[in-house]
The first five atom37 places (N, CA, C, CB, O) and aatype in JSON, in Angstrom:
{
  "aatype": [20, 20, 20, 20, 20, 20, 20, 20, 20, 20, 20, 20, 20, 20, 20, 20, 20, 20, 20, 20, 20, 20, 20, 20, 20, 20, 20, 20, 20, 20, 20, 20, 20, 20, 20, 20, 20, 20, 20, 20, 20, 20, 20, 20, 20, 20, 20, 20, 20, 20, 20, 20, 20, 20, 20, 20, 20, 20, 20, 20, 20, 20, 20, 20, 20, 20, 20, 20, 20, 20, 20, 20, 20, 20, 20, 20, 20, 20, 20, 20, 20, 20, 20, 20, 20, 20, 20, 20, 20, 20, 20, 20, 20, 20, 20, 20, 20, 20, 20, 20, 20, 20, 20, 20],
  "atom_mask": [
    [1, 1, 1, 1, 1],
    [1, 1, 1, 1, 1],
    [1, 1, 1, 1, 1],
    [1, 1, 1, 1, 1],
    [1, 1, 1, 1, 1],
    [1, 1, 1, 1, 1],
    [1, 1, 1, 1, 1],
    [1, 1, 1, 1, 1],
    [1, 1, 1, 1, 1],
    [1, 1, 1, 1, 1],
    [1, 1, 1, 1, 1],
    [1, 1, 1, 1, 1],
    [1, 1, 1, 1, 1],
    [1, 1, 1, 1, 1],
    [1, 1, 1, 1, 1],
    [1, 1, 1, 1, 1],
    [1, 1, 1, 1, 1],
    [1, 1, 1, 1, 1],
    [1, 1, 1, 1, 1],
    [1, 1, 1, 1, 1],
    [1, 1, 1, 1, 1],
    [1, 1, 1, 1, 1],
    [1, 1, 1, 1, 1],
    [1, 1, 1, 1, 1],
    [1, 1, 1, 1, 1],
    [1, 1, 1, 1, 1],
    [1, 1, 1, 1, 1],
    [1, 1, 1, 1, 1],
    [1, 1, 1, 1, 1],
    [1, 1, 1, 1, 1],
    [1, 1, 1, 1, 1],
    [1, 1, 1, 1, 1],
    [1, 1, 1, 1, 1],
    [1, 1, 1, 1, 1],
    [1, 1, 1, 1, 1],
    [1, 1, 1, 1, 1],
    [1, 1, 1, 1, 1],
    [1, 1, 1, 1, 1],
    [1, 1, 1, 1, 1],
    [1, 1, 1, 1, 1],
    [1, 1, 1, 1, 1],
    [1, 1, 1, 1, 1],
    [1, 1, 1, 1, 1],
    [1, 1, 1, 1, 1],
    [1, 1, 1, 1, 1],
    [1, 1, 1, 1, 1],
    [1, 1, 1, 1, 1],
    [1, 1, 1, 1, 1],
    [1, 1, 1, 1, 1],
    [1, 1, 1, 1, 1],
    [1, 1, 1, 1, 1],
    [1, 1, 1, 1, 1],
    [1, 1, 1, 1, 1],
    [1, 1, 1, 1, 1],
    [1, 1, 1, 1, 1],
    [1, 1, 1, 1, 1],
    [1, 1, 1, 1, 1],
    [1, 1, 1, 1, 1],
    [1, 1, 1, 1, 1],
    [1, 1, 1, 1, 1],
    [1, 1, 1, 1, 1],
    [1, 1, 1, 1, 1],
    [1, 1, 1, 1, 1],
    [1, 1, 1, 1, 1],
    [1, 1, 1, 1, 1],
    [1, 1, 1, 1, 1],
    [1, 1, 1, 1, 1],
    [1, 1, 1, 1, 1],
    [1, 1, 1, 1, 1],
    [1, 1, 1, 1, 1],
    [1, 1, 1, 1, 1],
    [1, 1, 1, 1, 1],
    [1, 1, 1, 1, 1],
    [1, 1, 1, 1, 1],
    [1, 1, 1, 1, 1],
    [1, 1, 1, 1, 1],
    [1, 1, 1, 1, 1],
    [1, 1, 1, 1, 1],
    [1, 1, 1, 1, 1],
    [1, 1, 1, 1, 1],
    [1, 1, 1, 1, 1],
    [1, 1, 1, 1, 1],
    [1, 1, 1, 1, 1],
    [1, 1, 1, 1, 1],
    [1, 1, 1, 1, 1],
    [1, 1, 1, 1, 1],
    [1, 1, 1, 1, 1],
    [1, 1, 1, 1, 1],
    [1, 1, 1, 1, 1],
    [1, 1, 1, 1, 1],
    [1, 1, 1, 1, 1],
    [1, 1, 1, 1, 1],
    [1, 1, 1, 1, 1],
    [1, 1, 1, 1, 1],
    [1, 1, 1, 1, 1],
    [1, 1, 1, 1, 1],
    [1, 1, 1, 1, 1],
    [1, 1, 1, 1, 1],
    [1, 1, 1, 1, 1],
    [1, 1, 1, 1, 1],
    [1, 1, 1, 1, 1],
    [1, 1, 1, 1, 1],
    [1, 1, 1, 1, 1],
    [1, 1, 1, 1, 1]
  ],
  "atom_positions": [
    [[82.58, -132.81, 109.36], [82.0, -132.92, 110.67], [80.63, -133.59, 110.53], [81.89, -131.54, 111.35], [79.79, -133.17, 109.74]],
    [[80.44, -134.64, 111.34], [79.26, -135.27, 111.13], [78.14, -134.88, 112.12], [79.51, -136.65, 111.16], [78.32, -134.91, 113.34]],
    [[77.13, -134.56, 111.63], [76.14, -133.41, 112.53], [74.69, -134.69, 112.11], [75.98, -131.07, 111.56], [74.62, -135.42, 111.12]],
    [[73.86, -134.59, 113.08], [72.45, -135.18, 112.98], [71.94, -134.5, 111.91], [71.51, -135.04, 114.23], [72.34, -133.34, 111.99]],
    [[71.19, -134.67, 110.88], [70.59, -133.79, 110.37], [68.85, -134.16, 110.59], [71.19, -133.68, 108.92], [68.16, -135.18, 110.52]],
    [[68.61, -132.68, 110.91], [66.83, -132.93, 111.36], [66.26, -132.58, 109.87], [66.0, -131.55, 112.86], [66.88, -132.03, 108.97]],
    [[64.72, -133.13, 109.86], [64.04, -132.95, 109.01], [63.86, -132.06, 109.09], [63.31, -133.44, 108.82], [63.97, -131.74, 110.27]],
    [[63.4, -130.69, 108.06], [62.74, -129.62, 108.37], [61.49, -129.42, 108.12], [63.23, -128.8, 107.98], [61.23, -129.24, 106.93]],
    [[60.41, -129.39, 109.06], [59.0, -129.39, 108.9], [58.94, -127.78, 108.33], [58.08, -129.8, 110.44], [59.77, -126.89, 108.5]],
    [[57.8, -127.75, 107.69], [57.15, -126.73, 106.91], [56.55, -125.84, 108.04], [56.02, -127.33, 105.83], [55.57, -126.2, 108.69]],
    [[57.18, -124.71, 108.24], [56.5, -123.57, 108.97], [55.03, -123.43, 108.96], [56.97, -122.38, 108.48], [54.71, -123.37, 107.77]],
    [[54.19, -123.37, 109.55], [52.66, -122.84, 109.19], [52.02, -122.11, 110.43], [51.6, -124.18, 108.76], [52.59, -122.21, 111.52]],
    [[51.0, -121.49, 110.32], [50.77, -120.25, 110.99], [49.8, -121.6, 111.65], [50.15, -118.53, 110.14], [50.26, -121.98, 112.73]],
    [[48.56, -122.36, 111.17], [48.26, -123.66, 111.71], [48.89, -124.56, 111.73], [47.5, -124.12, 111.37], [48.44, -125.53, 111.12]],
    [[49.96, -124.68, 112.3], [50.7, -126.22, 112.42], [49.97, -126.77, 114.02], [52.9, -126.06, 112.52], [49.66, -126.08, 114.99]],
    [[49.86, -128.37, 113.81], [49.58, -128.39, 114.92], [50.52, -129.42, 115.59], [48.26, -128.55, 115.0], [51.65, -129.69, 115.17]],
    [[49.9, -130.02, 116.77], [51.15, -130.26, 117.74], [51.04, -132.12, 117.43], [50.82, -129.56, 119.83], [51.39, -133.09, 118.1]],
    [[50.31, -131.95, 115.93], [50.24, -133.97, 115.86], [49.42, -134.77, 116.54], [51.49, -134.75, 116.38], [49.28, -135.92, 116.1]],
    [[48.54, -134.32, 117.98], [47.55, -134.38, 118.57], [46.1, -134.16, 118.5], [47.85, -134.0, 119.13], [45.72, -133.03, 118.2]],
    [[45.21, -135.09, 118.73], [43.72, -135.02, 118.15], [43.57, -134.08, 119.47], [42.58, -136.69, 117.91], [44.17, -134.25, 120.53]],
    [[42.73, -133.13, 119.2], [42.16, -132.26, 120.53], [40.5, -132.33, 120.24], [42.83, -130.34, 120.58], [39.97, -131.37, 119.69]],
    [[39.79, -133.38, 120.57], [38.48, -133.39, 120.14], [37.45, -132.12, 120.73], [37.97, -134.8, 120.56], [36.68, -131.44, 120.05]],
    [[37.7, -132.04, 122.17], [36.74, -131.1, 123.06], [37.41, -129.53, 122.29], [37.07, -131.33, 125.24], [36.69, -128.54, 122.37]],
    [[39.1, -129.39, 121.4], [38.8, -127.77, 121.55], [38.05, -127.61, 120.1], [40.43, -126.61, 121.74], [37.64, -126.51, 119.73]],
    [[37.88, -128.9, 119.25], [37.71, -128.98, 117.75], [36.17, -128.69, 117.97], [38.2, -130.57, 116.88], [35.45, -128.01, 117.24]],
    [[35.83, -129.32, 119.07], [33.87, -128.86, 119.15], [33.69, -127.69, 119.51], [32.82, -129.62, 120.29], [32.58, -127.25, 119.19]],
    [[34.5, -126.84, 120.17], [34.28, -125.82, 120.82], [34.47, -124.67, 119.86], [35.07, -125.81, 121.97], [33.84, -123.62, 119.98]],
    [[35.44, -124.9, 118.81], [35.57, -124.08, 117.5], [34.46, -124.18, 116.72], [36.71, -124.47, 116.65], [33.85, -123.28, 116.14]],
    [[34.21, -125.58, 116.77], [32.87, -125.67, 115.64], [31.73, -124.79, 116.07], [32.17, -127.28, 115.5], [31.19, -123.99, 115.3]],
    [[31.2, -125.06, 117.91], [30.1, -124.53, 118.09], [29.95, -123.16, 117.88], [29.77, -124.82, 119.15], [28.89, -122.75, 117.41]],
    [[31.63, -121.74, 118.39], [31.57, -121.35, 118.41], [31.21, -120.52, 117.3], [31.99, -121.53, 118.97], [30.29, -119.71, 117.35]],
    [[32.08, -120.77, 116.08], [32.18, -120.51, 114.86], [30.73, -120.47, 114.23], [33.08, -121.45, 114.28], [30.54, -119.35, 113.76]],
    [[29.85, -121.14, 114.1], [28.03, -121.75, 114.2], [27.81, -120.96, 115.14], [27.5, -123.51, 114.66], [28.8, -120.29, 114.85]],
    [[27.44, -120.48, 115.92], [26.87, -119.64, 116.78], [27.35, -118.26, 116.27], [27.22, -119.97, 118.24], [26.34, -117.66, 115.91]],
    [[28.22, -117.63, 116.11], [28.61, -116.18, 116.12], [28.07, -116.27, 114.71], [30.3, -115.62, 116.45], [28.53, -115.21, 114.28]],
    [[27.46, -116.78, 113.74], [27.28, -116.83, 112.31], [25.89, -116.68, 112.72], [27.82, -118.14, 111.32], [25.3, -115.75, 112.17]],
    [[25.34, -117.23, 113.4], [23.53, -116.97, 113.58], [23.68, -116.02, 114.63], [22.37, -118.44, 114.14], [22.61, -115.52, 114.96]],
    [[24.99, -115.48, 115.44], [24.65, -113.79, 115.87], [24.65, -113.07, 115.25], [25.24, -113.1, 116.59], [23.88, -112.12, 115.44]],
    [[25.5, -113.1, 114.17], [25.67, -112.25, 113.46], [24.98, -112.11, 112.42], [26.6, -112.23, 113.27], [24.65, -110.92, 112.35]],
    [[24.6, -112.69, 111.59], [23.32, -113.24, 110.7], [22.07, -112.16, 111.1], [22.85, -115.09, 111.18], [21.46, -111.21, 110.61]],
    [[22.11, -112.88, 112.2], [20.21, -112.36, 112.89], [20.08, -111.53, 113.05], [19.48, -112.64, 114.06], [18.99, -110.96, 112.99]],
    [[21.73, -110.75, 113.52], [21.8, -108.92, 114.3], [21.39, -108.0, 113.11], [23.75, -108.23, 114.89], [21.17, -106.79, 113.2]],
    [[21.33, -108.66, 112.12], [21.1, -107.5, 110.66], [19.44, -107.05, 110.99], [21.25, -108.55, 108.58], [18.92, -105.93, 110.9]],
    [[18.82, -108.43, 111.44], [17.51, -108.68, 111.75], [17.31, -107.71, 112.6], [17.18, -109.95, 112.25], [18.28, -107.41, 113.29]],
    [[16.17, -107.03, 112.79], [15.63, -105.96, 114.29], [14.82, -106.94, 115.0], [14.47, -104.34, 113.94], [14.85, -106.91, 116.23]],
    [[14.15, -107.74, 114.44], [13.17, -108.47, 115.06], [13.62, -109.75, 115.59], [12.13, -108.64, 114.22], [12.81, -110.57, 116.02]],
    [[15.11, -110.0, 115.56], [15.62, -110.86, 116.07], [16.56, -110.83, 117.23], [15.98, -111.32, 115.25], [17.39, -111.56, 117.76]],
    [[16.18, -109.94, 117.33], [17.25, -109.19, 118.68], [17.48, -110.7, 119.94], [15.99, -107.34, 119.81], [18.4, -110.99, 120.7]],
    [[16.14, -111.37, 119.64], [15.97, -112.52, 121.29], [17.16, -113.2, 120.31], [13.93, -113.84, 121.89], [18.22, -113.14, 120.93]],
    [[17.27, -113.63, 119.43], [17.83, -115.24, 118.86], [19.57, -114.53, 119.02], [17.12, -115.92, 116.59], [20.51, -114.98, 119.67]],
    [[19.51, -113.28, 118.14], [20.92, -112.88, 118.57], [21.64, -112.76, 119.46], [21.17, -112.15, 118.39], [22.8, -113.16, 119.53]],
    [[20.87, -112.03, 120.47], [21.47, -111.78, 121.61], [21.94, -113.14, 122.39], [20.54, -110.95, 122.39], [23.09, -113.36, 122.78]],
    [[20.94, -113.9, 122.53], [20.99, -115.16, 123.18], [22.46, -116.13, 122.24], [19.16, -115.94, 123.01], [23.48, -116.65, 122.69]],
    [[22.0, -116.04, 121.05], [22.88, -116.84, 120.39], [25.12, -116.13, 120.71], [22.05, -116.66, 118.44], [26.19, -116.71, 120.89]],
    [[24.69, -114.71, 120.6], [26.03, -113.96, 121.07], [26.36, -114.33, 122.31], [25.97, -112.47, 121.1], [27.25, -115.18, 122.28]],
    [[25.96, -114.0, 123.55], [25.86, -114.82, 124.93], [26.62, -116.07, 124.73], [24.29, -115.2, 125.37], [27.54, -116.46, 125.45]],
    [[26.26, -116.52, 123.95], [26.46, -118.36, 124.24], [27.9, -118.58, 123.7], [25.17, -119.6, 123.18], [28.78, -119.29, 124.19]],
    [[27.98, -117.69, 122.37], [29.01, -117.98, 121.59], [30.15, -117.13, 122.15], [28.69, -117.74, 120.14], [31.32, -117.48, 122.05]],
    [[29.77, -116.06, 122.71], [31.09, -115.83, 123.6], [31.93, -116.46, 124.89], [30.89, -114.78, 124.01], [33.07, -116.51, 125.34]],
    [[30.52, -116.94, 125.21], [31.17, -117.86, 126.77], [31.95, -119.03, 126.09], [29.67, -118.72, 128.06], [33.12, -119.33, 126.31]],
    [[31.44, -119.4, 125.56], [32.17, -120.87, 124.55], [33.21, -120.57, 123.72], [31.14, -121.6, 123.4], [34.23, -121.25, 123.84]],
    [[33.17, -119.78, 122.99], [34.47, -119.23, 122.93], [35.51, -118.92, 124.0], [34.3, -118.25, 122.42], [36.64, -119.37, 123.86]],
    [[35.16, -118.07, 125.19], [36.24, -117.8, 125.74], [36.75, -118.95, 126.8], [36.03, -116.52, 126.3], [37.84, -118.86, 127.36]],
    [[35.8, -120.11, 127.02], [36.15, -121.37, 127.41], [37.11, -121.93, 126.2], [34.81, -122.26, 127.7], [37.86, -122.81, 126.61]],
    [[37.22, -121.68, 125.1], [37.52, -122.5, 123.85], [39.34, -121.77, 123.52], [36.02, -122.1, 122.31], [40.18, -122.27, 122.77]],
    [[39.46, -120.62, 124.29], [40.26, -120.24, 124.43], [41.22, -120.39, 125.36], [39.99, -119.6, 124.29], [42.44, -120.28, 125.19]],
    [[40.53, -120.68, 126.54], [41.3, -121.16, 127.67], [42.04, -122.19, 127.79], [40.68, -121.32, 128.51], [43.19, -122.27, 128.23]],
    [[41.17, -123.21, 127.26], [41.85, -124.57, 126.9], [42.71, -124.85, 126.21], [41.28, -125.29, 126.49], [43.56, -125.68, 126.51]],
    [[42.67, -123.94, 124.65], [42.86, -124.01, 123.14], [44.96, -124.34, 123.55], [42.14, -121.99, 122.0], [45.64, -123.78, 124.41]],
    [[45.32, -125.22, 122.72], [46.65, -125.57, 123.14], [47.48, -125.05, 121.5], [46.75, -127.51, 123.69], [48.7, -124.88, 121.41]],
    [[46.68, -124.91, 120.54], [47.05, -124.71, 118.91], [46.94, -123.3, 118.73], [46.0, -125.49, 117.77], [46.56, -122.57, 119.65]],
    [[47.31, -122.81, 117.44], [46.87, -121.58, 116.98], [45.86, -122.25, 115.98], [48.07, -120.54, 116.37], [44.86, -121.59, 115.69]],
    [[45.99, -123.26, 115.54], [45.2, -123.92, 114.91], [43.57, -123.87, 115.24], [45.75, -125.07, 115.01], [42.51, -124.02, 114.63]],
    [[43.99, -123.61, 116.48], [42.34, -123.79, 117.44], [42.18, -122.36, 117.62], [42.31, -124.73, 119.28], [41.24, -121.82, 117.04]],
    [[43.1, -121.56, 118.46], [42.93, -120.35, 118.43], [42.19, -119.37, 117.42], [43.93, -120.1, 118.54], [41.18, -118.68, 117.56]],
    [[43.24, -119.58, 116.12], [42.5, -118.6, 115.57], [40.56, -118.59, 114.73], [43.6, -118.3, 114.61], [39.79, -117.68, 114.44]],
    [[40.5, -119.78, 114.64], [38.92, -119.54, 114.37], [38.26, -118.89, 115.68], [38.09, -121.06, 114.02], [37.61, -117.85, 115.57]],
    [[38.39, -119.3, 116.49], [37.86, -118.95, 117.88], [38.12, -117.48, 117.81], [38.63, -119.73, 119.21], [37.03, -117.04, 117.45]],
    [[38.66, -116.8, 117.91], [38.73, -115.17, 117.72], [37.72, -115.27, 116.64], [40.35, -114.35, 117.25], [36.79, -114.48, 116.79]],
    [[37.65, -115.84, 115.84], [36.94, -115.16, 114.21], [35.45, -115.31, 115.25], [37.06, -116.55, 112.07], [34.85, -114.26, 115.5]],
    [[34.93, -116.59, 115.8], [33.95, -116.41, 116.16], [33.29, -115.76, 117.07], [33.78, -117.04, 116.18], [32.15, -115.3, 117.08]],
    [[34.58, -115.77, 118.25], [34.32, -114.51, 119.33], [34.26, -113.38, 118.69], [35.38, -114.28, 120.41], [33.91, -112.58, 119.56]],
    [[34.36, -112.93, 117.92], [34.02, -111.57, 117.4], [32.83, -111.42, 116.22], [35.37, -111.0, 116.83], [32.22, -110.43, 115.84]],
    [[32.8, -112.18, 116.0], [30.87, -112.61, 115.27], [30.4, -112.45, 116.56], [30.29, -114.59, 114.46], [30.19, -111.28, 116.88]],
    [[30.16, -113.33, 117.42], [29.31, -113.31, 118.31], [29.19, -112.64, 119.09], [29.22, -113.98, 118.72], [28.25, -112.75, 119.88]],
    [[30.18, -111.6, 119.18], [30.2, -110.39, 120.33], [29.58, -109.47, 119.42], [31.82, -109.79, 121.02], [28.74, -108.69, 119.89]],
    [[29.81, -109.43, 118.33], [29.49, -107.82, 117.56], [27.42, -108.53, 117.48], [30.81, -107.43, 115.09], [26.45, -107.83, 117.79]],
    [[27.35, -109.89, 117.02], [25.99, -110.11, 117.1], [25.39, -110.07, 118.97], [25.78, -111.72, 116.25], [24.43, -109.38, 119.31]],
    [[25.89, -110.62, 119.6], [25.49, -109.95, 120.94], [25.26, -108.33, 121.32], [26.49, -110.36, 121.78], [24.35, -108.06, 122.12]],
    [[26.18, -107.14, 120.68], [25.91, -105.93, 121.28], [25.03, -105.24, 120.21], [27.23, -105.15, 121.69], [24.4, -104.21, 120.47]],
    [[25.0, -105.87, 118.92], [23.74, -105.96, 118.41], [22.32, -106.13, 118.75], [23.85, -106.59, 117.86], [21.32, -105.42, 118.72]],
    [[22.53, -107.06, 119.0], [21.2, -107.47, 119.69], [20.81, -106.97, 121.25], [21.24, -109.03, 119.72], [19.64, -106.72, 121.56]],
    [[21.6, -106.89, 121.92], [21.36, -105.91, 122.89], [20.67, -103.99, 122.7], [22.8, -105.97, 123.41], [19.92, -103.19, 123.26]],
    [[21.36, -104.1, 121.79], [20.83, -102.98, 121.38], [19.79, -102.65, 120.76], [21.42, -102.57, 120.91], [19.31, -101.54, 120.97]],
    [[18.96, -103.86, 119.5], [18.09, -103.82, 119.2], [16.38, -104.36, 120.64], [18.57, -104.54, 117.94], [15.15, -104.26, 120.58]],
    [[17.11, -104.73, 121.4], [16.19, -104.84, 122.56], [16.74, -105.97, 123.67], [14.69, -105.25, 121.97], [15.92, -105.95, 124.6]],
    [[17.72, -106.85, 123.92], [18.09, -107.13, 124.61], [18.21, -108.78, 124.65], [17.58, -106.43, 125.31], [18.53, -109.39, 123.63]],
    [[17.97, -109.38, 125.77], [18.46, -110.69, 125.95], [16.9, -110.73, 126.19], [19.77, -111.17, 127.12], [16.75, -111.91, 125.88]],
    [[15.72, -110.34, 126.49], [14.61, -110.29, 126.98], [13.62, -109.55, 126.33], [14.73, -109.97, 128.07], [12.42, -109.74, 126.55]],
    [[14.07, -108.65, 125.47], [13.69, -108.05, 124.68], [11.63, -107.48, 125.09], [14.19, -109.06, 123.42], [10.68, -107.57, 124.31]],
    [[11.65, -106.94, 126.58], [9.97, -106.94, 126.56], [9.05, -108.35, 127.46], [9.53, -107.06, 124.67], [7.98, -108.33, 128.06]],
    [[9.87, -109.31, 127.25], [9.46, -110.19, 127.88], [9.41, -110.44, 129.1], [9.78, -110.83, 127.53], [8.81, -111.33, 129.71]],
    [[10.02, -109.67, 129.42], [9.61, -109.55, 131.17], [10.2, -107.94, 131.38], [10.67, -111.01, 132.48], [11.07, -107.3, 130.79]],
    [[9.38, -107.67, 132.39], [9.41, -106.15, 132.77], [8.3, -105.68, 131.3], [11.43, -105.33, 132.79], [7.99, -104.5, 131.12]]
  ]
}
């Protein structure tokens, strides 16, 4: 019986779809860079402004980076960084805030 035979591509947990995705590739980068200086800084007490601010940023961008994200390829750094940057955001919230004194 004569059957088509398909190639068989290599399974991968990052395979991607063969498509350049430039805007979700920046959005991984920034995020990934940002949750690393939330998280970084949150060790810091005296950095509570840079963390917090830097967590803030890296979560919104992340969860934009998610919305879009069409790969797991893209996906999964983006979790790695949404969760740097959230744990350095409630860090830093906690060590004094997004304002930390600076007003009020």
């Amino acid at each position: 019986m004569a059957q088509a035979m398909r190639r068989t591509s290599s399974v991968s947990l990052f395979a991607t779809d063969g498509k350049p995705h430039p805007l979700q590739d920046t959005l991984v980068v920034v995020t990934l860079v940002l949750g690393a200086v939330a998280f970084v800084s949150a060790m810091f007490h005296s950095l509570h402004l840079l963390s917090s601010w830097a967590g803030l940023v890296g979560i919104l961008t992340g969860a934009y980076g998610q919305f879009i994200s069409e790969t797991t390829r893209e996906r999964f750094p983006l979790v790695i960084g949404l969760g740097a940057s959230a744990l350095g955001f409630f860090l830093g919230m906690a060590h004094g805030g997004l304002f930390g004194g600076l007003i009020g």
